[in-house]
C-alpha positions in Angstrom: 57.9 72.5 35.0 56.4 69.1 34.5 59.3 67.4 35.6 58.6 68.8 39.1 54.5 68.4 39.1 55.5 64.4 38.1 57.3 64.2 40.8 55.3 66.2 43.4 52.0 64.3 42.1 54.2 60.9 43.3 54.8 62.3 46.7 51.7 63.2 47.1 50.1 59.6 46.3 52.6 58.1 48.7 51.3 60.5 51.4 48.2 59.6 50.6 48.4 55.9 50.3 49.8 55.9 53.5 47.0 58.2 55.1 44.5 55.7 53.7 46.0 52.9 55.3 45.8 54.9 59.2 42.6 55.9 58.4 40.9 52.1 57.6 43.2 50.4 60.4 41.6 53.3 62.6 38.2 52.2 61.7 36.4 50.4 65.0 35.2 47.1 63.6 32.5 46.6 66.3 30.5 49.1 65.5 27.8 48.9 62.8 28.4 50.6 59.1 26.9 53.9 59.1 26.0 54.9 55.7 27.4 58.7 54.9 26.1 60.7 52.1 28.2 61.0 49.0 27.9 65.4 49.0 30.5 67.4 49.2 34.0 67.7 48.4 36.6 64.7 48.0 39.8 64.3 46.6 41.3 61.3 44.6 45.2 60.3 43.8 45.7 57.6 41.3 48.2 56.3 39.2 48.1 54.1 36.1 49.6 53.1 32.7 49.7 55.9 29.7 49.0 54.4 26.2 50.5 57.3 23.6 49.5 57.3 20.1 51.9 57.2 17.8 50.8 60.2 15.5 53.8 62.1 16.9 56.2 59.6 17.4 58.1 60.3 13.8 59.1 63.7 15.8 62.0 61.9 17.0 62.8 60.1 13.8 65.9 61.6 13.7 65.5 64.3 11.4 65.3 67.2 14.1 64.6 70.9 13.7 65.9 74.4 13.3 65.9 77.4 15.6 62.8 78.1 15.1 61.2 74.8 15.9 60.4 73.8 12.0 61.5 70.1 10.8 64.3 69.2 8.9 62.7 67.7 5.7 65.7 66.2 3.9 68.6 63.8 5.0 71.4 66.4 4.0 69.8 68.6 6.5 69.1 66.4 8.9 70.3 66.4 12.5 71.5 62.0 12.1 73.2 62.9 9.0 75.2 66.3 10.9 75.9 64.5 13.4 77.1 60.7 12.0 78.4 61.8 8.9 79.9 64.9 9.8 80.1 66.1 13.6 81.1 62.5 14.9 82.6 60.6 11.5 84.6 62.9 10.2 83.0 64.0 7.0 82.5 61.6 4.1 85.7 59.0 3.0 87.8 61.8 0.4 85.9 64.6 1.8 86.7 65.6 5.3 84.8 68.0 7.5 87.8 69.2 10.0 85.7 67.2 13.0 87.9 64.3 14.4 86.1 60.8 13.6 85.1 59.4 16.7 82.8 56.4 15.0 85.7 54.9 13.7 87.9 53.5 16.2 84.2 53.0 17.9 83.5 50.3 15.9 87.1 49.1 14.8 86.9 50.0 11.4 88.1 52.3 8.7 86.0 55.4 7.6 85.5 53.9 4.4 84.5 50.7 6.0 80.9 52.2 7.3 78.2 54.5 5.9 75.3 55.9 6.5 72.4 57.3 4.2 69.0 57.9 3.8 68.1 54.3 3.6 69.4 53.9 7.2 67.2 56.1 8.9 64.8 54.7 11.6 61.3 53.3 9.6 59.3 53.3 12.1 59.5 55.0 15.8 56.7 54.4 18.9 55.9 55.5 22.7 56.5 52.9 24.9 54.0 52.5 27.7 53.9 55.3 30.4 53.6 55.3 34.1 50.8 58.0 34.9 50.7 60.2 38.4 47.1 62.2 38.4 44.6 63.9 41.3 41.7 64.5 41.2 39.2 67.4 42.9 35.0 66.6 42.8 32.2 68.1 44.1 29.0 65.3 44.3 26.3 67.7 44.1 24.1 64.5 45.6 24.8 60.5 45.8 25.4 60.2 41.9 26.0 63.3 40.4 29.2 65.2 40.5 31.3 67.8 38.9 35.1 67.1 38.9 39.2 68.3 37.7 41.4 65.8 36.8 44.8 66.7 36.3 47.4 64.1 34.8 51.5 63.8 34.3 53.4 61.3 32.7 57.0 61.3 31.4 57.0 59.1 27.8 60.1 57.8 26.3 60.2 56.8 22.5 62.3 54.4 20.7 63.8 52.9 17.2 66.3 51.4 15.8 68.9 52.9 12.7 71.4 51.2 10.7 75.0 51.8 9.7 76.1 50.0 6.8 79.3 47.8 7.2 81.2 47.3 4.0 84.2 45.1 5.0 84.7 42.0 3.3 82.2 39.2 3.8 84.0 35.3 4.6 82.0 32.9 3.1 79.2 32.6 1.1 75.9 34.9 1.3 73.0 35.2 -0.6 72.6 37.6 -3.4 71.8 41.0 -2.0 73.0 40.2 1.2 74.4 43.4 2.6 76.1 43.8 6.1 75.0 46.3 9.1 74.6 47.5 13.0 71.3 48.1 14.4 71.7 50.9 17.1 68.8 52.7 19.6 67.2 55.8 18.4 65.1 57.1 22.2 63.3 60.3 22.7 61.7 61.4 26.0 58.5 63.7 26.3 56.4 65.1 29.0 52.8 65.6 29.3 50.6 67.5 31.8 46.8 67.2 31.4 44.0 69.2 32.7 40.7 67.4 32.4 37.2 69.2 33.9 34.5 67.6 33.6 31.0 65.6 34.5 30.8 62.2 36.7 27.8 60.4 37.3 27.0 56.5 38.9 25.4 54.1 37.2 22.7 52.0 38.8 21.0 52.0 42.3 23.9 51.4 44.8 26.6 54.2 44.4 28.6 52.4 47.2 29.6 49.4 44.4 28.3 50.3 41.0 29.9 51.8 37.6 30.1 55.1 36.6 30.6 57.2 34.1 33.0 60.7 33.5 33.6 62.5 30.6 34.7 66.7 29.5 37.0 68.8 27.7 40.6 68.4 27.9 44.1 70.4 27.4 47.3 69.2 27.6 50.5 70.8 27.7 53.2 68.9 25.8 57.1 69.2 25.7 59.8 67.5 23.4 62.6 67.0 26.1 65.2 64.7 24.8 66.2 62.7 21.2 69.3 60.7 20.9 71.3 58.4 18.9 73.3 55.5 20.3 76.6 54.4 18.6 77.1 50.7 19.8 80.7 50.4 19.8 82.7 46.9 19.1 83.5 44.8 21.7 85.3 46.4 24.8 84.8 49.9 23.3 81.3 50.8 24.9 78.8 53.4 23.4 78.8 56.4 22.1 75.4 58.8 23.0 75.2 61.0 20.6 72.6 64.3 20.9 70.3 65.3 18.4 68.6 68.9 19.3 72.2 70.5 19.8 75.0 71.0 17.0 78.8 71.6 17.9 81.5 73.1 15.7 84.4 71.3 15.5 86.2 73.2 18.6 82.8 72.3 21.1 81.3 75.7 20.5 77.5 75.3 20.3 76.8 76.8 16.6 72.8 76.1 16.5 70.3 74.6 18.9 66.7 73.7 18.3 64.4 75.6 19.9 62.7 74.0 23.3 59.6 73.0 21.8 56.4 72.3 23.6 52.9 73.1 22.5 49.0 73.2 24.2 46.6 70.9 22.7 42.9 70.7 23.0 40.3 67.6 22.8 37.5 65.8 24.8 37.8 62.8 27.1 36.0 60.2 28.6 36.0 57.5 31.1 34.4 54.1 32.3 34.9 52.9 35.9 33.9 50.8 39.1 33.3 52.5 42.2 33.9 50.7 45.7 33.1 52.2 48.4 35.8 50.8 51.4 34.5 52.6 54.6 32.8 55.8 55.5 35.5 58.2 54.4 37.7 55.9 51.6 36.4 55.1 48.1 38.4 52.6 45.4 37.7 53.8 41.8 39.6 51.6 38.6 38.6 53.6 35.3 39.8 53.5 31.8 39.9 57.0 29.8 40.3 57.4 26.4 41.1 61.0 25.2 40.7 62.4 21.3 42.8 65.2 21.3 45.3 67.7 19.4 49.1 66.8 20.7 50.5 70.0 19.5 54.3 69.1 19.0 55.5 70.1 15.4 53.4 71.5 12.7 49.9 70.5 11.8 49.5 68.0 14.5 46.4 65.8 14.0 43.9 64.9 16.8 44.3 61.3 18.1 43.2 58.9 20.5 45.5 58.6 24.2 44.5 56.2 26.3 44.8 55.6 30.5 44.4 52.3 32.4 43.8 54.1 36.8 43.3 53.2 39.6 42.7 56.3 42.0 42.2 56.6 45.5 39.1 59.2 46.6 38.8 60.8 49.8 35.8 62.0 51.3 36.5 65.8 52.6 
């Protein structure tokens, strides 16, 4: 459902980027700038960069969840250790699981040649910075004063790194401890649709170039959408992608899926801008708006700070 409000919010700010350009090269330049009141209705597309906090980036550490949408808690449970150790190598050297070991011939090596344990798993995972897509609907009940909706999507991917441990001879000397291994991608992708009502108000004595002020209540629907391992194979062999929310016996039957998880969290906002007027009908706003809110993926989610960089297009209706 996101997935398709994303992409109609992008359409929608081309249309409208395009509409804005008509209407100023439409504009007559001889006549003399009338100034138009700011009351009424408008409407405002924007677009910006998504800062995530990183309070729920462990989600897609690797460990995965049940059926029910609870966390795996320990490594023999987990969802890298089913599907490394078992699903995709084969069981452990002398104790095989009746799944053909894919890793393997991946990486040119034996089965006893590689492991993976607990020590491997990713340490540390974080959201990369998001393109955001938002409109927004006010009503300026005067020249400064107005009450407005903002409504914002992003689509966030997450990444890491994991080890496998490589236990073929070493040539030459090392230094004592030195232990051999492959760094491969851990990624994770989540959406996030955010409804924001709220309070604006302009700053100063000229509301056609001043600063302003917006700030309200906010939910935001949240939904875990993809986690995956990477096997980087040896030279010539390519990658392996490996998925983490589904397990597979070992004749491809699915045998136990995580359930789609997504969540509604609840917080406050707020927002610092410039507002430039451009013409009668056309006003430029660039804001930054922090959020402290619940992200409500997994249990017990804290609140957290989210942050946007925009810059939104407003319409006078």
């Amino acid at each position: 459902m996101i997935s398709k409000g994303l992409k109609c919010l992008f359409l929608a700010f081309i249309f409208v980027t395009a509409a804005l350009s008509a209407f100023s090269q439409d504009d007559d330049s001889d006549k003399p700038p009338v100034k138009k009141s700011r009351k009424g209705f408008h409407m405002g597309l924007g677009m910006g960069a998504y800062f995530a906090n990183s309070t729920t980036a462990n989600l897609y550490g690797g460990y995965g969840f049940d059926i029910y949408g609870n966390k795996n808690t320990t490594f023999a449970s987990s969802a890298m250790n089913q599907m490394i150790n078992i699903e995709y190598g084969g069981g452990q050297p002398g104790y095989p699981s009746g799944y053909p070991d894919r890793i393997s011939p991946l990486l040119n090596l034996n089965r006893s040649d590689w492991s993976f344990d607990t020590t491997d798993m990713p340490s540390k995972m974080k959201y990369n910075i998001a393109y955001m897509l938002g409109v927004q609907f006010n009503y300026c009940f005067d020249e400064k004063n107005a009450v407005i909706l903002n409504v914002n999507a992003c689509q966030l991917t997450i990444s890491g790194d994991f080890e496998l441990n490589i236990n073929t001879p070493i040539i030459g000397s090392t230094l004592p401890g030195y232990t051999q291994f492959q760094t491969c991608p851990i990624l994770g992708q989540e959406e996030r649709l955010s409804f924001q009502p709220g309070f604006q108000r302009m700053l100063g004595d000229n509301p056609q170039f001043c600063f302003f002020i917006e700030g309200g209540p906010i939910m935001t629907f949240a939904k875990f959408q993809k986690n995956q391992i990477i096997i980087n194979g040896a030279a010539g062999n390519g990658n392996l992608t490996i998925d983490l929310l589904t397990y597979y016996n070992n004749i491809g039957y699915v045998t136990q899926a995580a359930r789609n998880m997504t969540g509604i969290g609840f917080g406050a906002f707020a927002g610092l801008g410039i507002n430039m007027d451009l013409n009668q009908k056309w006003t430029m706003q660039f804001l930054y708006n922090p959020s402290y809110e619940r992200i409500n993926l997994g249990q017990n989610a804290p609140l957290s700070f989210q942050q946007e960089i925009v810059i939104r297009g407003v319409y006078n209706l």
